[in-house]
N, C-alpha and C positions, 0 to 999 in steps of 0.2 A: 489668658490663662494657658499653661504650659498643656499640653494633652494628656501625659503623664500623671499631671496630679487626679485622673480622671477613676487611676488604678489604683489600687493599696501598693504603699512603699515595700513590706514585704511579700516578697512572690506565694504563692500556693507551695507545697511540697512537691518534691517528686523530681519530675524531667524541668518541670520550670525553674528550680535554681542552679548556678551554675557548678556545683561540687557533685551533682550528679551525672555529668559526662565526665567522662574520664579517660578515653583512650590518649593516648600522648601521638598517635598519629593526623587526628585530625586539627584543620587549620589553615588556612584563607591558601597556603600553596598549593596543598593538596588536593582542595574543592576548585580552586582554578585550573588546575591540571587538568580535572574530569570536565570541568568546565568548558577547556578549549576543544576538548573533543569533540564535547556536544555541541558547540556552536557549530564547528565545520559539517560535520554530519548530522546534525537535526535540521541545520537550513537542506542539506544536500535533499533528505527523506520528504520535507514538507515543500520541498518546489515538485519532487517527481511527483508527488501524491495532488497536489494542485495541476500540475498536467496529467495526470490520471483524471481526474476529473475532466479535464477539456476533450481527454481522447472520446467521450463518449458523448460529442458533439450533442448537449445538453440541449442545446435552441431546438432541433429537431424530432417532433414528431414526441413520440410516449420516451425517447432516451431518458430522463432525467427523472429520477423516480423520489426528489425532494423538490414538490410541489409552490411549498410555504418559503423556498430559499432566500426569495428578496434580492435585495443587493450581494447578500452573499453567493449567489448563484451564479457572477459575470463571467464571462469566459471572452477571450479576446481576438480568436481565428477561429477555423475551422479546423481540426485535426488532419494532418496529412497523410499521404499513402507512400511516401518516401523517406529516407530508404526503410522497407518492408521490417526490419529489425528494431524500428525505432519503440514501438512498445516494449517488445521482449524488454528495451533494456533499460527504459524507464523503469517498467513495473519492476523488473528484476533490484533495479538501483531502489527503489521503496524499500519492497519487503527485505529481501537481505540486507539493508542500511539497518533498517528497524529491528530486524535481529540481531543485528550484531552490537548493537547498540545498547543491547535490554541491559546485559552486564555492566555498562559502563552507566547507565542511567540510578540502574539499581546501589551501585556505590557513589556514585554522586548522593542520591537520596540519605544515603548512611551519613555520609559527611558532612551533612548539611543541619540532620534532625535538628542539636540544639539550638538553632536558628527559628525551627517553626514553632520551639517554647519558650520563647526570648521573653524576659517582662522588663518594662510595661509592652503588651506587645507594638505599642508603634507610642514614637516620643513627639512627634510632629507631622503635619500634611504629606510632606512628600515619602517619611518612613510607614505609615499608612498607607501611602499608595504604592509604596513597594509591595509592603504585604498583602495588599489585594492583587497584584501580579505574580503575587508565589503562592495564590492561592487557583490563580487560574492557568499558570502555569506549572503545576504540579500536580494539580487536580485532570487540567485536560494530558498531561503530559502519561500520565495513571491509566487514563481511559482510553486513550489513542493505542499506546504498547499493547494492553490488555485485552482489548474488543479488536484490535490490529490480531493478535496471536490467534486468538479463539476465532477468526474468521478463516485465518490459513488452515487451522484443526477442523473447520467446518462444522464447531463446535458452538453454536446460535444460542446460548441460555439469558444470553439480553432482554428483554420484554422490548424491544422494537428493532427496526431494519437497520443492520450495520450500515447498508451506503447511504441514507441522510446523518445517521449518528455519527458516521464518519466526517462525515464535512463539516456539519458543526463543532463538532470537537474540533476540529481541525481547527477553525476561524476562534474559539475560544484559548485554544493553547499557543495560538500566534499572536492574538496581542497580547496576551501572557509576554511570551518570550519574546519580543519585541520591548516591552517596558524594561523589561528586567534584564537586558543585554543593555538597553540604553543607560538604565542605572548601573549596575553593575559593571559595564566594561572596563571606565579606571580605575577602580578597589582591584580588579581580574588582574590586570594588566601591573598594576601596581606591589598582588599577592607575587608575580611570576616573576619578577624581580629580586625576592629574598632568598630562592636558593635556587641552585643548577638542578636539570634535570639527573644528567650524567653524574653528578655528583649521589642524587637519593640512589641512584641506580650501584654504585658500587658499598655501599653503606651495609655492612650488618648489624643484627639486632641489638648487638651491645653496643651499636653507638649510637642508635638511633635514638633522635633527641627529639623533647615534645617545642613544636611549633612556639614561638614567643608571640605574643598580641601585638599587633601592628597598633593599635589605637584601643579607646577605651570604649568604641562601638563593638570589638572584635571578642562575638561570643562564640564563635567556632573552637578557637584553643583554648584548651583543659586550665578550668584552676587546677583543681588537684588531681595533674595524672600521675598515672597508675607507671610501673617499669611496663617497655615495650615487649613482646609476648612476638610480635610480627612486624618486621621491618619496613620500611615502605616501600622498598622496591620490592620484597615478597607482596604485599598489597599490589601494585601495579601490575605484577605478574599473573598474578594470579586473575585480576579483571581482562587482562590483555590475552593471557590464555583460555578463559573461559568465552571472548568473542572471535576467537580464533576457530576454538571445537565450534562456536553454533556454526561458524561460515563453513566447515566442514562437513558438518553433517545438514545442512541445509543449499550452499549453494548449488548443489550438480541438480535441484527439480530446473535452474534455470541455466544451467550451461549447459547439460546435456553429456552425452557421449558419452566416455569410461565414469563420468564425476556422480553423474545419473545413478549405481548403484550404491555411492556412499551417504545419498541424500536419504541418512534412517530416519531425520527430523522432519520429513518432507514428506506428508499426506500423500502429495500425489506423485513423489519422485521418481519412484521405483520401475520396475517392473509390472506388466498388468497381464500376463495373459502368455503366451508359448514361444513368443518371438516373432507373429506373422504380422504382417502389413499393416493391423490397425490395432497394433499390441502397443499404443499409447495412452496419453491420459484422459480420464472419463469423470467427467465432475456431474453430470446427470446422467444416467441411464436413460432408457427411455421407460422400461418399467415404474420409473420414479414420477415421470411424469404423465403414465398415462398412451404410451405411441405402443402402440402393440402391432405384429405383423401383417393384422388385419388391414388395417387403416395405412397401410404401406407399400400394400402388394397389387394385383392386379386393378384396384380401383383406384388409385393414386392417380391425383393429375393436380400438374401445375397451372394455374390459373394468372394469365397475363393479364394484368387492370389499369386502365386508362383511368385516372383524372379522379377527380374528388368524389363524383357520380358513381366510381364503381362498374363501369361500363367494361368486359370482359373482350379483350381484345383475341385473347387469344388459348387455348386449354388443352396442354401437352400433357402428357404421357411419360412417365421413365424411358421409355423407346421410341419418344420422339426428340427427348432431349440429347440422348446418347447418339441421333441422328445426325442431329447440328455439328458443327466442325469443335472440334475437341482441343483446348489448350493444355499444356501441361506446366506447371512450376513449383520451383523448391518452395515452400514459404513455410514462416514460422504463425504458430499458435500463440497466445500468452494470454494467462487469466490473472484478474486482481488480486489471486491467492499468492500470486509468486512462481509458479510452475510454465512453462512454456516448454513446444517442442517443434522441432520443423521437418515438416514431412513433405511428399512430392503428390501434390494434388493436381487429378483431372476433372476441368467439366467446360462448363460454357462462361465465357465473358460475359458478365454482365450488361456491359457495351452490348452486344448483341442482341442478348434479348431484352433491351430498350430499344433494339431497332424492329426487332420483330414486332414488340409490340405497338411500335408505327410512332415514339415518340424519344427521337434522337436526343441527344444531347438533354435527358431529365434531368429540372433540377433538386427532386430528389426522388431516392424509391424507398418503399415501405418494405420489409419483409416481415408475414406473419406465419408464425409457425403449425403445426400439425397439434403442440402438447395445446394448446386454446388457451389456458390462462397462467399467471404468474410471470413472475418479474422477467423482460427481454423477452418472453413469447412474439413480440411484436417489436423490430426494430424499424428503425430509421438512419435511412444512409445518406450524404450529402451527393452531389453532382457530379464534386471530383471522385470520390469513392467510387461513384456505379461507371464514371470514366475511364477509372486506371487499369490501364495495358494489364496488370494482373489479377484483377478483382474479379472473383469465379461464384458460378454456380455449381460447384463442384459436385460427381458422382462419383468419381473411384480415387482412392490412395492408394498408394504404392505401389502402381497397378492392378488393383483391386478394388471390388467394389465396396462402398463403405459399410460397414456394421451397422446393424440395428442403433446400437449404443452411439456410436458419431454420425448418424443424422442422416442414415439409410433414410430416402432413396437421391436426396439431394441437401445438401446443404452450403451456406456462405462461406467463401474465403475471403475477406480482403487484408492487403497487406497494410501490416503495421496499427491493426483496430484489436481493440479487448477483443479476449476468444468471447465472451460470453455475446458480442453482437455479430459471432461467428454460427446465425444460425441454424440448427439443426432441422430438421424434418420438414422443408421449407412446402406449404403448400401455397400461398397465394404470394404475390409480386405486384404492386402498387406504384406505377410511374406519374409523376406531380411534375409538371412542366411549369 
């Protein structure tokens, strides 16, 4: 029996039959147009965002704050410390991919609707299993953008933690999009065919013609369109200049320099404070968490710890560390929100104080922080990490000493790791051989 007869012959009212779309724009060239974009740049966004996920060497220690992952948690090296920029430009390639994208997603979406009220909605097994891939490919596609945005606005009204919601959205909108590129790519390839790009691009509205039906599957193109109103290349322009403004007003939180003042879409792009040394970006205060002057000032001591045991090798002082030989290097910051910045930090190798505390070559170290609890208080760092020539315990930026707010009286640098395992108010150090 056909699967079709499973529905009534005629459709419900409304968006389900086909006289109620009507633009004379939309149609299998059009949505393959939005189409190729997003194939190039959503693989681009969902590989950085899967090595986003690896940079925070997940096997190690409390790093990975989704528990329940399973097999969706594999990760396949260790994140490296070369070259020192390699996050910045991942994460940067994320979240501005993802912005600039949202336009182009959002008219894909337009383009597509009478598709997701097609009746009968599926006519056979595999038109079924399409639509269970445009179910989870639009659905995770919906929640990735949307809890992606509100995480850069640091705008949390989710009922759970964006970084597990991330990843599994993540792994639900890839075999989505996975199915549905496999289905789809020769109808795509096929739609790209029927007319020149260069050709919609010189077209005005009075000659713009509505799409013809490639086949008698093709519910994209209008029975009854309507006269065009906006031509297609006004359409395209207008999505191509709306991902133009977001890269505008968002990309200088991650390039920096002069681009840095016009990042208005950019939480933390801006400016922070009068121009001094550590007038950069601050995603927790310490008041937020808790570190107050107290707890930072003459009673402060770092505490070196050997071995699983806990056994205290060794219990420095801000003025014992400032003692030790002093490295200094340019290196950059970068947070999962998309903001980075590179400043000229001094302190101690890391190296070092795993020699001090009497155990060379660890293979990994712990840091836990001063704020005592919540997410990355406690990180974990790999071998090569606490090995590389620039991996600091850092005390003073730009020759000065750090603020309260960046991790007064010492905090982690390594190059090329999320800022958030960059961290701050470091009181104890945990070497695992």
């Amino acid at each position: 029996m056909e699967l079709s007869r499973l529905f009534p012959a005629t459709p419900p009212p409304g968006p389900f039959r086909g006289g109620f779309w009507r633009s004379p724009l939309r149609g299998r060239w059009l949505t393959s147009t939005f189409a190729l974009v997003l194939l190039v740049g959503v693989t681009v966004v969902a590989l950085t965002g899967f090595l986003s996920y690896a940079a925070y060497n997940p096997r190690l220690g409390s790093n990975d704050l989704t528990s329940t992952k399973g097999l969706l948690g594999f990760y396949l090296f260790d994140w490296p410390t070369r070259p020192a920029w390699l996050y910045q430009l991942n994460q940067g390639l994320h979240v501005i991919g993802g912005l600039v994208l949202t336009p182009v997603l959002l008219a894909k979406l337009w383009s597509v609707i009478p598709k997701l009220f097609s009746w009968p909605p599926f006519r056979s097994p595999a038109q079924a299993l399409e639509r269970l891939s445009l179910l989870a490919l639009v659905g995770g596609a919906v929640f990735l953008f949307v809890t992606g945005i509100m995480n850069i606005a640091y705008w949390y009204a989710f009922p759970f933690s964006f970084y597990p919601g991330h990843l599994y959205g993540a792994w639900v909108f890839t075999a989505g999009f996975v199915v549905h590129v496999a289905i789809k790519l020769p109808t795509m390839r096929r739609a790209l065919r029927t007319r020149r790009l260069v050709d919609e691009l010189r077209m005005p509205i009075d000659q713009t013609r509505p799409e013809e039906r490639m086949d008698e599957e093709d519910e994209l193109a209008p029975v009854a369109p309507r006269e065009a109103t906006l031509s297609r290349r006004g359409l395209l322009g207008l999505v191509a200049g709306s991902s133009a403004l977001v890269f505008v007003l968002t990309a200088g939180q991650t390039l920096g320099g002069p681009f840095r003042s016009m990042a208005l879409l950019a939480p933390r792009g801006r400016s922070y404070g009068d121009g001094g040394p550590n007038d950069f970006q601050v995603n927790k205060p310490a008041a937020a968490v808790g570190v107050t002057a107290e707890n930072t000032g003459a009673s402060y001591r770092l505490e070196l710890v050997v071995g699983p045991d806990g056994s205290v090798a060794q219990s420095l002082s801000r003025e014992d560390l400032l003692g030790l030989r002093q490295y200094t290097y340019e290196l950059p910051i970068a947070c999962v929100e998309g903001w980075s910045t590179t400043q000229t930090w001094t302190g101690v190798r890391l190296r070092d104080l795993a020699m001090l505390a009497g155990v060379p070559g660890a293979a990994e170290m712990t840091a836990e922080s001063l704020q005592g609890e919540g997410d990355f208080a406690t990180t974990t760092f790999s071998a090569d990490q606490v090995d590389a020539e620039k991996s600091l315990l850092a005390l003073r930026v730009n020759d000065a000493d750090l603020s309260l707010d960046h991790g007064f009286p010492a905090r982690i640098i390594v190059p090329a790791a999320p800022g958030v395992h960059c961290t701050k108010w470091v009181s104890r150090m945990t070497f695992v051989t």
